[in-house]
Biopython code that builds the backbone (N, CA, C, O; Angstrom):
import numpy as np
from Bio.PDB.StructureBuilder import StructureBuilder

atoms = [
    (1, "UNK", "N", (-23.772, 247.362, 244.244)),
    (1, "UNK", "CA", (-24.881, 247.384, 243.316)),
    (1, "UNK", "C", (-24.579, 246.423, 242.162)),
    (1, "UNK", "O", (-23.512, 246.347, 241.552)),
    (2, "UNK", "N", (-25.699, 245.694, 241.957)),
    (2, "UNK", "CA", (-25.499, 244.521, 240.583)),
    (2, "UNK", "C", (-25.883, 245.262, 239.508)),
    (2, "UNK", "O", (-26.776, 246.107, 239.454)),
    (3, "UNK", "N", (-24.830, 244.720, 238.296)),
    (3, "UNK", "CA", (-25.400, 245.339, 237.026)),
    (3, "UNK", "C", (-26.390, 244.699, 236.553)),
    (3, "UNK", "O", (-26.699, 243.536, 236.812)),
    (4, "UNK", "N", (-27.100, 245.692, 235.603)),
    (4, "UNK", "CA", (-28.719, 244.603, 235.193)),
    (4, "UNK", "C", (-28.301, 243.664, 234.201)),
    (4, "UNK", "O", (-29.278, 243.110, 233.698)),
    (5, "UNK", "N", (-27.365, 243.336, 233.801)),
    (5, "UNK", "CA", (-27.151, 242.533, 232.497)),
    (5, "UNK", "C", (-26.353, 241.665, 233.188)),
    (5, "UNK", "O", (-25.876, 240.862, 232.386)),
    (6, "UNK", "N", (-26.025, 241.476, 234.187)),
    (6, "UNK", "CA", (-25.408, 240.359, 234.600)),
    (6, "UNK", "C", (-25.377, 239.199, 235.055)),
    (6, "UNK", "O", (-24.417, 238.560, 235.486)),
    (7, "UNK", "N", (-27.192, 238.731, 234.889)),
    (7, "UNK", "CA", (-27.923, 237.402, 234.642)),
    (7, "UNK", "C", (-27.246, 237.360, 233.080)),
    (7, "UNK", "O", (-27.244, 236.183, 232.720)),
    (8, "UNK", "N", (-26.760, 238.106, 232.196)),
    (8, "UNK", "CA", (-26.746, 237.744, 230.930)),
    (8, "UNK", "C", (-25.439, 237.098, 230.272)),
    (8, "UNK", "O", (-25.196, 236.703, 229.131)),
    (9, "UNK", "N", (-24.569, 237.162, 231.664)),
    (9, "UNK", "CA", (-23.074, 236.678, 231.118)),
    (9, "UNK", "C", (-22.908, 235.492, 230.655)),
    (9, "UNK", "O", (-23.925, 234.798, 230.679)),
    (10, "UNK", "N", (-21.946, 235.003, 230.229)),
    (10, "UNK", "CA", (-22.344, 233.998, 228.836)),
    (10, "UNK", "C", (-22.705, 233.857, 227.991)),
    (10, "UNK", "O", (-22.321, 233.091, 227.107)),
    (11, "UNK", "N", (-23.857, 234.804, 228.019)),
    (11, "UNK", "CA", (-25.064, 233.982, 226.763)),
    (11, "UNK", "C", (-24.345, 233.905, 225.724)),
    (11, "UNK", "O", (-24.249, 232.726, 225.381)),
    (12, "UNK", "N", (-23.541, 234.914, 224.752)),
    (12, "UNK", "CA", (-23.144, 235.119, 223.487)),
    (12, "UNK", "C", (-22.302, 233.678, 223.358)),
    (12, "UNK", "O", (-22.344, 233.264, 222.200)),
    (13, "UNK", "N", (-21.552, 232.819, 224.262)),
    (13, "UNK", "CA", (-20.717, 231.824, 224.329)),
    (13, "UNK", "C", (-22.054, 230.786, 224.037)),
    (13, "UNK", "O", (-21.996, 230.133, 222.995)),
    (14, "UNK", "N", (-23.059, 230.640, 224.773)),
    (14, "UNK", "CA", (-23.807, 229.952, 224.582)),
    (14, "UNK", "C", (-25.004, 229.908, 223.518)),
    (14, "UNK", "O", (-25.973, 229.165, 223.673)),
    (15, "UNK", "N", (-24.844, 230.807, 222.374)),
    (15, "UNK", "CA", (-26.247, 230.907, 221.950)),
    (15, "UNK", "C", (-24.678, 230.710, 220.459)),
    (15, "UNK", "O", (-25.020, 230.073, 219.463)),
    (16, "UNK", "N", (-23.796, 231.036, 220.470)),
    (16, "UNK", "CA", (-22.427, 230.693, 219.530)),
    (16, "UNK", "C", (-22.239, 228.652, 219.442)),
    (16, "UNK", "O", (-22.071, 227.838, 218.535)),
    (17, "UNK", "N", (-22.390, 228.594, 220.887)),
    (17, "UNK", "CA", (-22.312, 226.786, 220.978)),
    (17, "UNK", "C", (-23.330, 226.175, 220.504)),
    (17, "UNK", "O", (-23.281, 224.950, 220.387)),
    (18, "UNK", "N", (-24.614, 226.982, 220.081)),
    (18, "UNK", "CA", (-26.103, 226.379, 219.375)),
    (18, "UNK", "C", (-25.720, 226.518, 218.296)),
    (18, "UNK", "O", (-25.200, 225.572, 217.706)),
    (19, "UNK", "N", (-25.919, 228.204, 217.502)),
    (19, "UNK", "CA", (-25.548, 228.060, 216.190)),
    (19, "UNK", "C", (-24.390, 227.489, 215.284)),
    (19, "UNK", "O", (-24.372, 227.321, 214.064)),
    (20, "UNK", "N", (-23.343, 227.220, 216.326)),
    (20, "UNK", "CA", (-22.094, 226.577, 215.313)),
    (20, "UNK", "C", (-22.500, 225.980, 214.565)),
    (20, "UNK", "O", (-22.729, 226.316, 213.403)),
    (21, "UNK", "N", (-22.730, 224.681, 215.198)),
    (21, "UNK", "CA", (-23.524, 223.517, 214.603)),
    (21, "UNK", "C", (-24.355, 223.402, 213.330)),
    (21, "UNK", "O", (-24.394, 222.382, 212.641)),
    (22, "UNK", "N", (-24.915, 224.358, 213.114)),
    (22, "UNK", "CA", (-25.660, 224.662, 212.438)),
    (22, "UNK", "C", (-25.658, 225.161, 210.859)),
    (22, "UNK", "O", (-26.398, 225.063, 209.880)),
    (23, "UNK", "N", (-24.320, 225.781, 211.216)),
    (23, "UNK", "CA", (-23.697, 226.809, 210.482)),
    (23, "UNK", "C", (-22.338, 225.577, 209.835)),
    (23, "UNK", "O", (-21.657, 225.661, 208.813)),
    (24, "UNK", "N", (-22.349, 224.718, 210.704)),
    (24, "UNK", "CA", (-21.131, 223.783, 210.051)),
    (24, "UNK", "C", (-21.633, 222.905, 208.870)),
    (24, "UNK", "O", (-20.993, 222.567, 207.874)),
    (25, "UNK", "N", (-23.297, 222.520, 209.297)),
    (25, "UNK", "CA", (-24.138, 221.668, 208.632)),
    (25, "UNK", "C", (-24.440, 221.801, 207.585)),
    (25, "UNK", "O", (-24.532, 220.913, 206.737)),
    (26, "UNK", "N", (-24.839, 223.986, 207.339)),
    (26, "UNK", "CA", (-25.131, 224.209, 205.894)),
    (26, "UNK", "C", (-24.125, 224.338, 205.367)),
    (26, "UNK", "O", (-24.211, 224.109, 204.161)),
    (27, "UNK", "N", (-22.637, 224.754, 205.882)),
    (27, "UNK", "CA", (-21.760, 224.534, 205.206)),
    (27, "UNK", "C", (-21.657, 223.206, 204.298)),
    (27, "UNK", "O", (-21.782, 223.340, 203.081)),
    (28, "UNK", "N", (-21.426, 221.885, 204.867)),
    (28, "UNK", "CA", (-21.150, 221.109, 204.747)),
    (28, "UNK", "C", (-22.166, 220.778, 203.436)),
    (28, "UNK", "O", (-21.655, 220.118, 202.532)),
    (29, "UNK", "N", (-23.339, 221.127, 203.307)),
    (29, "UNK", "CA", (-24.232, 220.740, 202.691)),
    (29, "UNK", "C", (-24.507, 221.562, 201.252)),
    (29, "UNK", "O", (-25.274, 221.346, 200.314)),
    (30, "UNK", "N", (-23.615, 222.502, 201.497)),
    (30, "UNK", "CA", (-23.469, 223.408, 200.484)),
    (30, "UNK", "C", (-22.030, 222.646, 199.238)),
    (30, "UNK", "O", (-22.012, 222.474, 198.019)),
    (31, "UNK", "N", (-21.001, 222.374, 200.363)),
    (31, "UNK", "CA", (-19.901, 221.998, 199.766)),
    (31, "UNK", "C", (-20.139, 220.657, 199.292)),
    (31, "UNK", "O", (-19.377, 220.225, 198.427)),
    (32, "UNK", "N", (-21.367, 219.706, 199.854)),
    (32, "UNK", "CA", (-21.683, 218.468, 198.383)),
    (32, "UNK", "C", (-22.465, 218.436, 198.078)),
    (32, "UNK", "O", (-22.964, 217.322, 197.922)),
    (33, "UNK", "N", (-23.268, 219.691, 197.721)),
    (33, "UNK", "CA", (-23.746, 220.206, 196.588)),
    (33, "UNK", "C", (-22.978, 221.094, 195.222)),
    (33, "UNK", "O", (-23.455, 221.518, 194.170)),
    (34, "UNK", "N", (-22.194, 221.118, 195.545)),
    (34, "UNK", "CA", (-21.182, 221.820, 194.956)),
    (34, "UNK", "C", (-20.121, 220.559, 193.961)),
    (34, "UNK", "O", (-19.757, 220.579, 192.785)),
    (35, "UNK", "N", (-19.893, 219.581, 195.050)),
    (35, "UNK", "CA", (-19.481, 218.417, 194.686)),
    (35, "UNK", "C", (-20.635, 217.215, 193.388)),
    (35, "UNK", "O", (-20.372, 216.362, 192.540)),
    (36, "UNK", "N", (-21.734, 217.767, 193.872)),
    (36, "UNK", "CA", (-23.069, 216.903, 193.222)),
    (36, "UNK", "C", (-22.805, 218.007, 191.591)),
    (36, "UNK", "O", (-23.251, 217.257, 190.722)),
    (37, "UNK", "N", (-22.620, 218.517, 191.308)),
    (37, "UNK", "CA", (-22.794, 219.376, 190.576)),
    (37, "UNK", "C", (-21.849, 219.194, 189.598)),
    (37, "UNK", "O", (-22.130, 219.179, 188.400)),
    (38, "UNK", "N", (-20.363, 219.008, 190.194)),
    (38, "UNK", "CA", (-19.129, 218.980, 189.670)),
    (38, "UNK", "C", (-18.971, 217.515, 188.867)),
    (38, "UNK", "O", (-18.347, 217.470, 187.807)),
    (39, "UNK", "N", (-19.612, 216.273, 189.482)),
    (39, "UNK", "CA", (-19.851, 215.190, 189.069)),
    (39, "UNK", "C", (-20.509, 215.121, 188.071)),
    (39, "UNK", "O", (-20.232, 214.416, 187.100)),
    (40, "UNK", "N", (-21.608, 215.951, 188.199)),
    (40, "UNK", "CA", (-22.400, 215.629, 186.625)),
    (40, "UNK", "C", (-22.206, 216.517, 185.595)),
    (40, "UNK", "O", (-22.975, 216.293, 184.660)),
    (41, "UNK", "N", (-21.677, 217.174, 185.472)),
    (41, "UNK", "CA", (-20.790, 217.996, 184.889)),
    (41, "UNK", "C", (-19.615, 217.176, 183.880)),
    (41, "UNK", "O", (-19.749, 217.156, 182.657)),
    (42, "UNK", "N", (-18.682, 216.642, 184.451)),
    (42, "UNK", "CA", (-17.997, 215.486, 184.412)),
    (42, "UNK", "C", (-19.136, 214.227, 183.862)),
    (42, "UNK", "O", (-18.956, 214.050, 182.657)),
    (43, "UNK", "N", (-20.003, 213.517, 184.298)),
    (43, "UNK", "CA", (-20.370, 212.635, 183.685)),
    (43, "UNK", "C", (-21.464, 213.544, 182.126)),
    (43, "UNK", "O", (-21.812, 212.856, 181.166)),
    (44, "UNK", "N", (-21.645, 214.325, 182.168)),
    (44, "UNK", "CA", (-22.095, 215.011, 180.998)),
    (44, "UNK", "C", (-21.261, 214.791, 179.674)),
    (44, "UNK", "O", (-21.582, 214.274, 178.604)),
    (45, "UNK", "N", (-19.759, 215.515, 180.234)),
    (45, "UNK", "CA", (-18.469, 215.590, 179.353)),
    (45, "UNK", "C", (-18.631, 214.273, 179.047)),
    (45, "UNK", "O", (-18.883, 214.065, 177.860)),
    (46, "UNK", "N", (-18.562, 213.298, 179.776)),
    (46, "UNK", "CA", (-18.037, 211.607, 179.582)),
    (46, "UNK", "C", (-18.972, 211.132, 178.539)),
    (46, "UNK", "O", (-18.472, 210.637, 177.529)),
    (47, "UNK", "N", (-20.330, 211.216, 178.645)),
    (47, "UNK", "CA", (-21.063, 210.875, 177.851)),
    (47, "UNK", "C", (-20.989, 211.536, 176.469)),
    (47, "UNK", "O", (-21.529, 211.095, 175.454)),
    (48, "UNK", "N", (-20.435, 212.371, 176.540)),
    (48, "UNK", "CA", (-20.230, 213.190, 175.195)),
    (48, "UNK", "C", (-18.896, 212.208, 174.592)),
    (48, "UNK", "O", (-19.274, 211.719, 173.527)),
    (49, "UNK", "N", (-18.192, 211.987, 174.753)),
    (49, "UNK", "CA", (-16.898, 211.736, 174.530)),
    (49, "UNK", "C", (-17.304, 210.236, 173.806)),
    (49, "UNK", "O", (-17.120, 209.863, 172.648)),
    (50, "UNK", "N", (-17.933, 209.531, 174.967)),
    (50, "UNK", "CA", (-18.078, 208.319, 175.139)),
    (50, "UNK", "C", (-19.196, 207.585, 173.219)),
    (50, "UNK", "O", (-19.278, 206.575, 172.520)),
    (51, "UNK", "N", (-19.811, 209.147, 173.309)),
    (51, "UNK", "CA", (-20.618, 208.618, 172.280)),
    (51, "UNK", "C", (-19.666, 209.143, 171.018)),
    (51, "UNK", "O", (-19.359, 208.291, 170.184)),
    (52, "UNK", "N", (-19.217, 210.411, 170.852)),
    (52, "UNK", "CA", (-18.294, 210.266, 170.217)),
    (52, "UNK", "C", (-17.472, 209.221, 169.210)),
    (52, "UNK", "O", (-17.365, 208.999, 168.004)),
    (53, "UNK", "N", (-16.945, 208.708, 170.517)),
    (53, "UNK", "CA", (-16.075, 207.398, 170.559)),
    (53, "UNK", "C", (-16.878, 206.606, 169.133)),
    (53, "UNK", "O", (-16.557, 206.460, 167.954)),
    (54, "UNK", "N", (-17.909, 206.266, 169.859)),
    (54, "UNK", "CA", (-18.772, 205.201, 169.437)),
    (54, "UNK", "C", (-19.447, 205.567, 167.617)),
    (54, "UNK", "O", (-19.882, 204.819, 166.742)),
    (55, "UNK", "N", (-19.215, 207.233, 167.696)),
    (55, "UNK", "CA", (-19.560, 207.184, 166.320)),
    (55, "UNK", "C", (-18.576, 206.877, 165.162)),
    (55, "UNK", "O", (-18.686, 206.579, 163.973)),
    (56, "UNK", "N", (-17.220, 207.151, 166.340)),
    (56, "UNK", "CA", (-15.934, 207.316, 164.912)),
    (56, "UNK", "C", (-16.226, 205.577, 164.526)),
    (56, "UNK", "O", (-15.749, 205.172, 163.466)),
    (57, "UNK", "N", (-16.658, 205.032, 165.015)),
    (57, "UNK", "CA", (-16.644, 203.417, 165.288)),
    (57, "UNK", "C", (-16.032, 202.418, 166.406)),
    (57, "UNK", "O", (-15.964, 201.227, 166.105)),
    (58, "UNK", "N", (-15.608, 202.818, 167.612)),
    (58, "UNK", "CA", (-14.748, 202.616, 168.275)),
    (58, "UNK", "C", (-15.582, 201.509, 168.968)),
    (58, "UNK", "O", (-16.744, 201.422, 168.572)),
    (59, "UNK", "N", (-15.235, 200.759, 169.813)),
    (59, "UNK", "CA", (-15.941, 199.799, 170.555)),
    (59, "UNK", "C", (-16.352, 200.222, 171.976)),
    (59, "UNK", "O", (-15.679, 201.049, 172.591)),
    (60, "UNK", "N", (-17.742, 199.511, 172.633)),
    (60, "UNK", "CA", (-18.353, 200.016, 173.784)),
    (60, "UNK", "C", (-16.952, 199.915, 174.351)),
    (60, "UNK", "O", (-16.520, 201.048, 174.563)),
    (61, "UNK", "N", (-16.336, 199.236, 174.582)),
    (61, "UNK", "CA", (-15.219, 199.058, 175.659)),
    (61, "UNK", "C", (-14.238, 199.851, 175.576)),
    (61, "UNK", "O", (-13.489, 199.862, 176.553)),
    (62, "UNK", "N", (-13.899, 200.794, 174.376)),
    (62, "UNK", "CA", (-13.278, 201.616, 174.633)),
    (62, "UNK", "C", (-14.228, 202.593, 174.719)),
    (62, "UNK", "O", (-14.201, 202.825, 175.928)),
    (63, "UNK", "N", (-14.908, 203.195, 174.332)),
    (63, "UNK", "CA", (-15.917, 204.398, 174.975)),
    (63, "UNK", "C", (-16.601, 204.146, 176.293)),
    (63, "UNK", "O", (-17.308, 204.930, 176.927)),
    (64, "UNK", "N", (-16.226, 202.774, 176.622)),
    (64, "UNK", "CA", (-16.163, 203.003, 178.424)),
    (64, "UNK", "C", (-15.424, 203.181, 179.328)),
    (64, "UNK", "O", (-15.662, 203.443, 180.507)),
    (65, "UNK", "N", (-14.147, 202.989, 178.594)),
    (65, "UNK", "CA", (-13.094, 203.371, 179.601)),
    (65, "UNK", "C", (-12.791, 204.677, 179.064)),
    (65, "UNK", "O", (-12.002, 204.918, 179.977)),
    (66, "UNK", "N", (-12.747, 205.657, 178.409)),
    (66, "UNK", "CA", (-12.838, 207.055, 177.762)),
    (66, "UNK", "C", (-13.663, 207.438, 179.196)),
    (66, "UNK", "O", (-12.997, 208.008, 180.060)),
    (67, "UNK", "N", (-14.935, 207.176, 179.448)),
    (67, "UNK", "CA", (-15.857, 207.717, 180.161)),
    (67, "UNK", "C", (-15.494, 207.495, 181.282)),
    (67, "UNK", "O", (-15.735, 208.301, 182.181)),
    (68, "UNK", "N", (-14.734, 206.190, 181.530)),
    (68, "UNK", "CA", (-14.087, 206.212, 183.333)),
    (68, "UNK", "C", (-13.639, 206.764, 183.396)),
    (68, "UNK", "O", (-13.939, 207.485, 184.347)),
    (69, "UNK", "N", (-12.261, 207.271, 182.507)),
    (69, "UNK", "CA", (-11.219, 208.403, 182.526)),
    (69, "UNK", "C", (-11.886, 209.877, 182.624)),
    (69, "UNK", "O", (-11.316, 210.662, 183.381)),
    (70, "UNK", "N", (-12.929, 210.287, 181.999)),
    (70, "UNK", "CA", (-13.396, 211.694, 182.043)),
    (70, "UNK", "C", (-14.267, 211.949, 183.412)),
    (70, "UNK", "O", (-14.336, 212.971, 184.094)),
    (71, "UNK", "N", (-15.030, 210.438, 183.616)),
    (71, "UNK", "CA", (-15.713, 210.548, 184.956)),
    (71, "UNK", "C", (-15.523, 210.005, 186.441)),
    (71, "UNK", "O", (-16.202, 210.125, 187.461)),
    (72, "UNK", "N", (-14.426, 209.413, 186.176)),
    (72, "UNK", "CA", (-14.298, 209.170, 187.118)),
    (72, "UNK", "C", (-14.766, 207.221, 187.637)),
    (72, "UNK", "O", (-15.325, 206.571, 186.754)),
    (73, "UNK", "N", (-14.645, 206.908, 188.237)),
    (73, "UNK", "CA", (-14.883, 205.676, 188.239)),
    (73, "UNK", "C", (-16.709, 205.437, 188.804)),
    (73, "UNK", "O", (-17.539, 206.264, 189.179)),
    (74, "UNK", "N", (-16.746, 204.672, 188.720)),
    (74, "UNK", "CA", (-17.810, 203.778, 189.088)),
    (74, "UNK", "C", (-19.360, 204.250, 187.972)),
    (74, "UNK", "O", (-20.551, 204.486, 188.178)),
    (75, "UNK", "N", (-18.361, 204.186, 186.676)),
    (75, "UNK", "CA", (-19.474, 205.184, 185.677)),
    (75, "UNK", "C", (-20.605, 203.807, 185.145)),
    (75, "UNK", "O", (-19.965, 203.000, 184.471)),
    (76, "UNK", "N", (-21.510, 203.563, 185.247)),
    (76, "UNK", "CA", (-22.208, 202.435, 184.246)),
    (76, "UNK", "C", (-22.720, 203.155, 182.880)),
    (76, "UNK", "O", (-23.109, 204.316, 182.752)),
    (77, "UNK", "N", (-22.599, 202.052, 181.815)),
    (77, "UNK", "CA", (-22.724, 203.007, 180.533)),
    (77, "UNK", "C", (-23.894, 202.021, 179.521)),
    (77, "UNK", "O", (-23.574, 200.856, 179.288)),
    (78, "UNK", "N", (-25.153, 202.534, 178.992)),
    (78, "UNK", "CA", (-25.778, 201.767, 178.259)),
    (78, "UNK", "C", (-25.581, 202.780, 176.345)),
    (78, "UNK", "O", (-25.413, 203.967, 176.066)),
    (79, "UNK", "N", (-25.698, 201.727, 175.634)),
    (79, "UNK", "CA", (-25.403, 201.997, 174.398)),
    (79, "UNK", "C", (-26.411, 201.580, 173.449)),
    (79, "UNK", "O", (-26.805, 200.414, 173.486)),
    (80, "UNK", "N", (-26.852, 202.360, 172.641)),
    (80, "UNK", "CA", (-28.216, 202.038, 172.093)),
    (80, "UNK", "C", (-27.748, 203.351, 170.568)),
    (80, "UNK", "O", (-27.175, 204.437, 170.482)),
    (81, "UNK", "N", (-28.568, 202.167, 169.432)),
    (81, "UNK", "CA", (-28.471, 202.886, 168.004)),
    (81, "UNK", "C", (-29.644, 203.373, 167.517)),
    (81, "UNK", "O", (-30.590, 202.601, 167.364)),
    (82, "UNK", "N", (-29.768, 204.914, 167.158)),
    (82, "UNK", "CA", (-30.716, 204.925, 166.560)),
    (82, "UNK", "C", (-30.284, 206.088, 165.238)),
    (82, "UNK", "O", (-30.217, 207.317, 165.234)),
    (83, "UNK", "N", (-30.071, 205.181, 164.306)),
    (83, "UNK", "CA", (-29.610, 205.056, 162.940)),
    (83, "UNK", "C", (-30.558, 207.276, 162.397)),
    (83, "UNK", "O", (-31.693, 207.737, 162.282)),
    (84, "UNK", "N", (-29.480, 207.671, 162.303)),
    (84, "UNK", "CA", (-27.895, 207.707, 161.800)),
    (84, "UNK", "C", (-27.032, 207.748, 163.269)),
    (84, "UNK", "O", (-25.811, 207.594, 163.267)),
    (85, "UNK", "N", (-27.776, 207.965, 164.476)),
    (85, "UNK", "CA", (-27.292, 208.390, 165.583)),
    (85, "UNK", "C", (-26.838, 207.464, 166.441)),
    (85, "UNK", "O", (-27.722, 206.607, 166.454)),
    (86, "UNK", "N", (-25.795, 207.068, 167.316)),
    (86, "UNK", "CA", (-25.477, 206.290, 168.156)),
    (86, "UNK", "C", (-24.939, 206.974, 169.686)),
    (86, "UNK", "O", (-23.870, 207.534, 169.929)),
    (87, "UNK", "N", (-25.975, 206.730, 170.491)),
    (87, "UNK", "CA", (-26.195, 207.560, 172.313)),
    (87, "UNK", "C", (-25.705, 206.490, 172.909)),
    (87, "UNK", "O", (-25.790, 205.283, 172.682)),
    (88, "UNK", "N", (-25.100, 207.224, 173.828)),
    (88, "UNK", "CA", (-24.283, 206.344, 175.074)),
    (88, "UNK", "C", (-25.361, 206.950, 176.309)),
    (88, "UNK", "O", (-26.073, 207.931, 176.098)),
    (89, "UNK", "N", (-25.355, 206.239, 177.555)),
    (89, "UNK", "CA", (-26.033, 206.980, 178.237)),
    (89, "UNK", "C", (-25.316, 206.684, 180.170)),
    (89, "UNK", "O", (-25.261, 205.547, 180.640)),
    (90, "UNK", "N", (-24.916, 207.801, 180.879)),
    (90, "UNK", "CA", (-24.062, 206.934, 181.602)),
    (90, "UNK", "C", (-24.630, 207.784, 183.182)),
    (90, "UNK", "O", (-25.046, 208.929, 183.357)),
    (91, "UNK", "N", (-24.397, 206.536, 184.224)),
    (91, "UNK", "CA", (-25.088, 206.229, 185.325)),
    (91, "UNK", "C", (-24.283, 206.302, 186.249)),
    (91, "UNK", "O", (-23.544, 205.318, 186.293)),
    (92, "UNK", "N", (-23.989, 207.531, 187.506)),
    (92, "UNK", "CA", (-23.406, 207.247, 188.276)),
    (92, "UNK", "C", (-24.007, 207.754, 189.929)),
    (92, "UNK", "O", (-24.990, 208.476, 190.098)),
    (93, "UNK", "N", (-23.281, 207.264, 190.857)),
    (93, "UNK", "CA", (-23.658, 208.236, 192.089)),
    (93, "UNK", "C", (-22.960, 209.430, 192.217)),
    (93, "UNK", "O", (-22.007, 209.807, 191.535)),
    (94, "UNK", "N", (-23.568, 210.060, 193.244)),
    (94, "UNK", "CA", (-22.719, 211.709, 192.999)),
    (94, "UNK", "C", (-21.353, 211.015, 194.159)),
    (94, "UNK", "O", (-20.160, 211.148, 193.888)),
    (95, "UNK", "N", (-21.783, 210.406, 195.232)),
    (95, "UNK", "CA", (-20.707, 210.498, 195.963)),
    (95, "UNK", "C", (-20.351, 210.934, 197.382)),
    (95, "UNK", "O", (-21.302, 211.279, 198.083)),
    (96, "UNK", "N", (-19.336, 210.966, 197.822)),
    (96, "UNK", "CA", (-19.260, 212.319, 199.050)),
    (96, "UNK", "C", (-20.423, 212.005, 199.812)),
    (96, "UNK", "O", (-20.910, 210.879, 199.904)),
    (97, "UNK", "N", (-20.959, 213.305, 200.494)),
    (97, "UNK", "CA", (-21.688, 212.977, 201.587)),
    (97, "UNK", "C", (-22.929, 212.995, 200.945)),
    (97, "UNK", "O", (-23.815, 213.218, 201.771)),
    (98, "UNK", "N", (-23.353, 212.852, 199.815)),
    (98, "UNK", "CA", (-24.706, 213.103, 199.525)),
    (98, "UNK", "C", (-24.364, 211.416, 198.180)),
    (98, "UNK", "O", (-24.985, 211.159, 197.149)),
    (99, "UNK", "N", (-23.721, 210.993, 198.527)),
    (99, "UNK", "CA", (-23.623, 209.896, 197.765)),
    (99, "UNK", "C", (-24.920, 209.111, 197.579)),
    (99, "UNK", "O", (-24.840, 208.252, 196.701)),
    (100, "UNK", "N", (-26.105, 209.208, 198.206)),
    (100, "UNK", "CA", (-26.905, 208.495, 197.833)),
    (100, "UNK", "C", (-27.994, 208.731, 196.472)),
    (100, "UNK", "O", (-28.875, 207.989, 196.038)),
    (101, "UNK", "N", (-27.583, 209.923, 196.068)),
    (101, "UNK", "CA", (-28.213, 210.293, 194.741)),
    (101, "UNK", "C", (-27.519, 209.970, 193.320)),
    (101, "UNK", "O", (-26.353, 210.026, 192.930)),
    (102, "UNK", "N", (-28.835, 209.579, 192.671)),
    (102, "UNK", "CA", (-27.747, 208.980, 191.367)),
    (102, "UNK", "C", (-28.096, 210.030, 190.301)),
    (102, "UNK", "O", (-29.085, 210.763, 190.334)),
    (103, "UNK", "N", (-27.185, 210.002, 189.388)),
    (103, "UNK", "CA", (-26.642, 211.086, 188.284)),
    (103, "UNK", "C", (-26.871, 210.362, 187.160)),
    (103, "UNK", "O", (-26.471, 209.199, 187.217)),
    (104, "UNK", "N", (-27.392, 210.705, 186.164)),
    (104, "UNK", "CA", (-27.081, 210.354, 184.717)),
    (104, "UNK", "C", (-26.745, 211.674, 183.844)),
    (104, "UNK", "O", (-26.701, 212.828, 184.273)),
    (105, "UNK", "N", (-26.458, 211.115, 182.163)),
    (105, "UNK", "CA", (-26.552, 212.124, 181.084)),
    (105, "UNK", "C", (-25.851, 211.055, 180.293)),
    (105, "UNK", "O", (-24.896, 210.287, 180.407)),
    (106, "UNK", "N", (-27.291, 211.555, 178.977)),
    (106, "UNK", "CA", (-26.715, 210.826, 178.014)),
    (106, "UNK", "C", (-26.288, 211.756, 176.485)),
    (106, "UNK", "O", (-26.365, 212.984, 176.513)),
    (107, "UNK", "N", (-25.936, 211.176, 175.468)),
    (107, "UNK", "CA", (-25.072, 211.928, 174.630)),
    (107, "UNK", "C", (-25.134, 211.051, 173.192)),
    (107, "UNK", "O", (-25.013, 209.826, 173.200)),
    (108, "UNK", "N", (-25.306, 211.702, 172.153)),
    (108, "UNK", "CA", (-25.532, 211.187, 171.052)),
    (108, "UNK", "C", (-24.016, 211.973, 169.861)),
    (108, "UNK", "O", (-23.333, 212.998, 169.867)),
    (109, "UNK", "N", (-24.151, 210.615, 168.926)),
    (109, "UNK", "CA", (-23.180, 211.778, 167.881)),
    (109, "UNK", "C", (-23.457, 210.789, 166.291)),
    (109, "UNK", "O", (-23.509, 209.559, 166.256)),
    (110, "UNK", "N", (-23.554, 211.399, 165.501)),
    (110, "UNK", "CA", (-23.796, 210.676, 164.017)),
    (110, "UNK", "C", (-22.880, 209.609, 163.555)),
    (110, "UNK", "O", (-21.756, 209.920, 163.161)),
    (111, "UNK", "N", (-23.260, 208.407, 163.571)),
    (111, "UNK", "CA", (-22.529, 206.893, 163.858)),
    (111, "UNK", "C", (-21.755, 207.728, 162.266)),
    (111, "UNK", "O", (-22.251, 208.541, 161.485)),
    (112, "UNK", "N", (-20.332, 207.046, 162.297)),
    (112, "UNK", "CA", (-19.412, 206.472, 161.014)),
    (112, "UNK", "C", (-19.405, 208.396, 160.686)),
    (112, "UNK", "O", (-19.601, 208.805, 159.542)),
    (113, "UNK", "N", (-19.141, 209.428, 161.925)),
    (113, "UNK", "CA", (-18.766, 210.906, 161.750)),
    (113, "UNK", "C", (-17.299, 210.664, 161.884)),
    (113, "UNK", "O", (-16.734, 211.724, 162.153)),
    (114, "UNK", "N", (-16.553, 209.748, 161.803)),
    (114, "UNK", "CA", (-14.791, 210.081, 161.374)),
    (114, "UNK", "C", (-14.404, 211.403, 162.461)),
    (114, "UNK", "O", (-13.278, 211.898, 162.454)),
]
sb = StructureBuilder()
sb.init_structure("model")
sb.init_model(0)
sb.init_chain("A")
sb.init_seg("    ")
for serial, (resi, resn, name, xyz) in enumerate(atoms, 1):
    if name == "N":
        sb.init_residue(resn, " ", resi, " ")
    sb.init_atom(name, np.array(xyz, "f"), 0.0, 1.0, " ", f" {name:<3s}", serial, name[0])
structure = sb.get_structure()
């Protein structure tokens, strides 16, 4: 006598070999989002720093390398005065597997604040 479930052998192996996949993907998609997050976070800080910099009086070129150091590389940085205030504003990609999205944050601090 055949058991009735025994058209069914496998399946759990096979319906496991569909969802893996699947399950690897949102992983994956979770973890650079996680990464997207961590970046601008970091370029947030940088821009803070960066303008900082720029109020004690420091030069773009050193409040851009301040901001490579806090963010990481490939930071672009625009600098613009608007009296008493001096904003840095800085441009990057996130990176990783979702590298095709770009990140900013910009950051102000009261020019000649010592």
């Amino acid at each position: 006598m055949r058991s009735r479930w025994a058209d069914d052998r496998g399946s759990a192996t096979a319906e496991l070999a569909v969802a893996l996949p699947a399950v690897a993907l949102v992983l994956a998609l979770c973890l650079g989002a996680v990464h997207v997050v961590g970046r601008q976070v970091r370029l947030t800080d940088a821009a803070a720093d960066a303008a900082r910099a720029l109020g004690r009086g420091d030069s773009a070129d050193v409040a851009g390398g301040i901001a490579e150091r806090v963010a990481g590389g490939g930071v672009g940085m625009t600098v613009w005065d608007e009296t008493p205030l001096v904003c840095a504003r800085l441009t990057a990609t996130a990176g990783g597997l979702l590298g095709g999205i770009s990140l900013s944050a910009e950051s102000c601090a009261v020019a000649g604040g010592g």
